[in-house]
N, C-alpha and C positions, 0 to 999 in steps of 0.2 A: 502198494505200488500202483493196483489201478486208481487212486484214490489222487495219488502225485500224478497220474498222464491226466487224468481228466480237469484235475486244476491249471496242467500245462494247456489243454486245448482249450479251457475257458481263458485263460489271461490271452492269450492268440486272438480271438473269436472279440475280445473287447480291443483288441488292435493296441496294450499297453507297451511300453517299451522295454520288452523284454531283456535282461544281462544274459550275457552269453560269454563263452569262452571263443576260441575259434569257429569261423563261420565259412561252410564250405557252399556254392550254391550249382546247380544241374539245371540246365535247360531241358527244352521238349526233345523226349525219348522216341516217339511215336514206336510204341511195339520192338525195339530192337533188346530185347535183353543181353546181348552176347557184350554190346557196348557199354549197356547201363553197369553192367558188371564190371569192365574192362575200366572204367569212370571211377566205380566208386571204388577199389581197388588201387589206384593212381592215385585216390585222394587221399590214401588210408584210414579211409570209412570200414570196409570188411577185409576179411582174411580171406585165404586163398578156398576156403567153404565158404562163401557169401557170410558169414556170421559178423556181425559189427565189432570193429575191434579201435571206433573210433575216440572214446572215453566221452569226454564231455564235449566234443564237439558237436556245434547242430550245422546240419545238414537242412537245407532249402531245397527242395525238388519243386519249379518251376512251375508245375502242371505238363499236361500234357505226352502222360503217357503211352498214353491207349491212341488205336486208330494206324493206317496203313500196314505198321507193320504187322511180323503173326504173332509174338507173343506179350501180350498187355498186359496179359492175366498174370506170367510171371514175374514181373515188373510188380503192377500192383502188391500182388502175395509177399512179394522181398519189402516194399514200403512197411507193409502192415506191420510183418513179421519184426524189420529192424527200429521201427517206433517203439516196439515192446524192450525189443533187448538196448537201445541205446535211452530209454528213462531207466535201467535198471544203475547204468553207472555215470548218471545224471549228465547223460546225452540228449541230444532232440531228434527226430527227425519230422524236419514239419513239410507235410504233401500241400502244395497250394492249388488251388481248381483252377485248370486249363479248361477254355472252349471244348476241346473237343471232351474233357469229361463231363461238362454240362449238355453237348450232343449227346453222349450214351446212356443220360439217366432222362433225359426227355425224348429218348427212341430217336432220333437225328440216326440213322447210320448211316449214312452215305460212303462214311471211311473205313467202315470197317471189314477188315482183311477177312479170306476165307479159314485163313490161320488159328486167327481171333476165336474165330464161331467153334473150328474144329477142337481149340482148348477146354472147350465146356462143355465137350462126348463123353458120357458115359457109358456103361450097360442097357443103359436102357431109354436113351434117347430115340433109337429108333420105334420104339413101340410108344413113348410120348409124345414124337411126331404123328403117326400115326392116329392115337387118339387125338388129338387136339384136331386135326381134320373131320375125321369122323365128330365131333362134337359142335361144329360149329361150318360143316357142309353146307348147309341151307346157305348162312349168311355169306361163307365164300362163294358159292355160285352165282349169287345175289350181285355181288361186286365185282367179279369179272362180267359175268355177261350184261352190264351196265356198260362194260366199256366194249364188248363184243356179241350182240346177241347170241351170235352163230357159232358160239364154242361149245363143243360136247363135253358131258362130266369126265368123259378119261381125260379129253385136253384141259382143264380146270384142274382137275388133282393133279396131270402132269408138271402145271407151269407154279402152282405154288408151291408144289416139292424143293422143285429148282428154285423159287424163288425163299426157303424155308432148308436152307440147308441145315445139316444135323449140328446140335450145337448152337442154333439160333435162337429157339427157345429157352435153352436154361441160361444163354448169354442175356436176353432181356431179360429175363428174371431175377438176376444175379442185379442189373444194371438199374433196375428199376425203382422209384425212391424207398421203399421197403425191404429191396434185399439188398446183401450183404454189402456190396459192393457201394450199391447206391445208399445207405446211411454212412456208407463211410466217408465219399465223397462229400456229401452234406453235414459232415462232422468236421472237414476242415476248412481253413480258411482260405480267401481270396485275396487276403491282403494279411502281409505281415509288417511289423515294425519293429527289428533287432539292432539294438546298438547304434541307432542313429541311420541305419540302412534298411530301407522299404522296400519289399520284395513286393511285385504283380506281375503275374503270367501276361497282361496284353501290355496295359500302361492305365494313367490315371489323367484323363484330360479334363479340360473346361467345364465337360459336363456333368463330370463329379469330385470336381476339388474342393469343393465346400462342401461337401458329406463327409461324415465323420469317419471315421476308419471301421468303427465298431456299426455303426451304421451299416456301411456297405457289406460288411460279412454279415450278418445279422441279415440281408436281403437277398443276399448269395443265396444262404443257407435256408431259406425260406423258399425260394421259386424253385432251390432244386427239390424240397420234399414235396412243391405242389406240381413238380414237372412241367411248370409255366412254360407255352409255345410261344407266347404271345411275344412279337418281334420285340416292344417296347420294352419289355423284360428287364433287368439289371444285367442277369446272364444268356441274353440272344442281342442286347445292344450295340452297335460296332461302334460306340463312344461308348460302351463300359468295362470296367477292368478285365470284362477276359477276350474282349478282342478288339481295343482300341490300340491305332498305328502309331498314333501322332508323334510318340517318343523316338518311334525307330524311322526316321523322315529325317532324309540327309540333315535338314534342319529345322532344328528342334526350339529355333529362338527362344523367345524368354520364359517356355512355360514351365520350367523349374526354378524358375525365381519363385513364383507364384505357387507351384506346388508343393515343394519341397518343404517350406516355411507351413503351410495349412495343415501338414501332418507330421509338424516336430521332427522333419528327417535331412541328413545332410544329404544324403546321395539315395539314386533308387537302381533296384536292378532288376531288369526286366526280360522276358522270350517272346513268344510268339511270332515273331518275323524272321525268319531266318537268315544269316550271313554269313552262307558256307565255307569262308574263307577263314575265319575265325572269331573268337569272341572281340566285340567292338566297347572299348574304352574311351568315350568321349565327356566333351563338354566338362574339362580339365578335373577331370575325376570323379564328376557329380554321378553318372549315366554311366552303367553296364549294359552291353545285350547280350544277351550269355544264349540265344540260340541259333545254334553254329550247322544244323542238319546232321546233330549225333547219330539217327537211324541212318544206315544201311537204304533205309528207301531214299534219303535226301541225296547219299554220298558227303555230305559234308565232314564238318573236324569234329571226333568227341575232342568234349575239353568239359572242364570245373573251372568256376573260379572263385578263389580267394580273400576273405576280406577280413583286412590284419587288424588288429585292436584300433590303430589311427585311422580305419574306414578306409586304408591304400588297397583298389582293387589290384589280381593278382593273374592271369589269367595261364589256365595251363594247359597243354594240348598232348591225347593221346593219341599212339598208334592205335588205331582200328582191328581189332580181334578179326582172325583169320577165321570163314564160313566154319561156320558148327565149334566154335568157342564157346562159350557160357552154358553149359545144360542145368 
């Protein structure tokens, strides 16, 4: 079995056009597990225990887990989890890298919830805090009082305390190209190609329609193991697949004539912009945008959507799980 996932995430990773049976696809989660539940549940992905009870259906998760809301980490553990159990009865689930998973494995947090940090407490994170202060005191003093001469060591230890809540260190650890979290992110792709339908978490403009499909994973998956900062990046570009608009722009004129044909696909489905109102079906069937503000932080619609053997999208919309739904 690991032998058939890992053939599956190489055929992905060269962007071939995969057969598939039914195709269900998730936009950006950001942290709300209670929904991501509530989602794939309506789609008849898992059972009333989260367990996959979808057979050979693959499931497309957009990117875009992690961030605002508090639990990522739960999110993420259910991807992992149901990528094992739905290759056992020759299911998919293929995780695509959203921006904002590319911000947590190159340290970007700016979004990330105190929730988040607090998922990754254990026994003994207070005394890893701790040491990790004590261990590299000199150079934190160093760099505060760089920006404050006139701050004392209690106020120094105070403010990176606060600024170092419990949870924040084993969260980058976890995040970081090395750990867990972070090769697993760098193990999936940025672009899929199923059935004639191209899956990207931002979109695919001008400035990368003549790069290969296997290409652009293949470059992904490279800057997130080197944690590239650098703006110019593949994955910090806002012309590249995980945070270009152009698709989701009232008007989108002809740049899927032109794309669509450069990567053997009829139609693409694409998140990262949100349209709280619900999923948007346009451009007479070519263009999905499937991110609706499923998290509880947006308020928007969860919803799935559908895409039938003839590539007809399908778009479904759930009630909202009532506070403290999904544990």
């Amino acid at each position: 079995m690991v032998v058939r996932l890992a053939v599956l995430v190489a055929v992905l990773l060269l962007g071939e056009n995969v057969a598939s049976a039914r195709i269900v696809a998730v936009g950006d989660l950001h942290g709300d597990f209670a929904a991501w539940r509530a989602v794939a549940f309506d789609a008849g992905l898992i059972d009333a225990k989260g367990r996959w009870r979808g057979g050979a259906t693959t499931l497309v998760q957009l990117g875009d887990t992690v961030d605002r809301g508090p639990d990522s980490l739960k999110i993420v553990e259910d991807l992992i989890r149901l990528q094992r159990e739905a290759a056992k009865v020759r299911g998919r689930v293929v995780a695509l890298v959203g921006n904002h998973e590319a911000m947590n494995v190159t340290n970007d947090l700016r979004y990330v919830s105190a929730g988040e940090y607090a998922a990754f407490t254990n026994a003994r994170s207070a005394a890893t805090r701790d040491a990790t202060y004590a261990a590299n005191r000199a150079a934190i003093e160093a760099a505060y009082r760089k920006r404050d001469p006139a701050l004392t060591a209690d106020a120094i230890r105070a403010a990176w305390m606060t600024a170092t809540p419990l949870g924040a260190l084993e969260h980058q650890a976890a995040w970081q190209p090395t750990g867990h979290i972070g090769k697993w992110v760098a193990g999936n792709p940025a672009v899929a190609l199923i059935e004639g339908t191209l899956f990207v978490h931002g979109g695919i403009g001008p400035a990368y329609v003549q790069v290969p499909l296997a290409t652009i994973n293949t470059r992904v998956a490279a800057a997130l193991k080197a944690a590239d900062i650098d703006p110019a990046s593949i994955i910090n570009d806002e012309a590249g697949p995980l945070w270009y608009r152009g698709l989701a722009a009232p008007a989108v004129g002809g740049q899927l004539d032109t794309l669509l044909p450069a990567f053997g696909a009829q139609r693409i489905v694409i998140a990262h912009t949100p349209n709280l109102t619900g999923i948007v079906i346009a451009e007479g069937g070519r263009l999905a945008r499937i991110d609706t503000g499923i998290s509880s932080v947006y308020g928007g619609v969860p919803s799935w959507l559908e895409v039938a053997d003839d590539g007809k999208f399908t778009a479904h919309v759930v009630a909202r799980p009532a506070a403290g739904g999904a544990k």
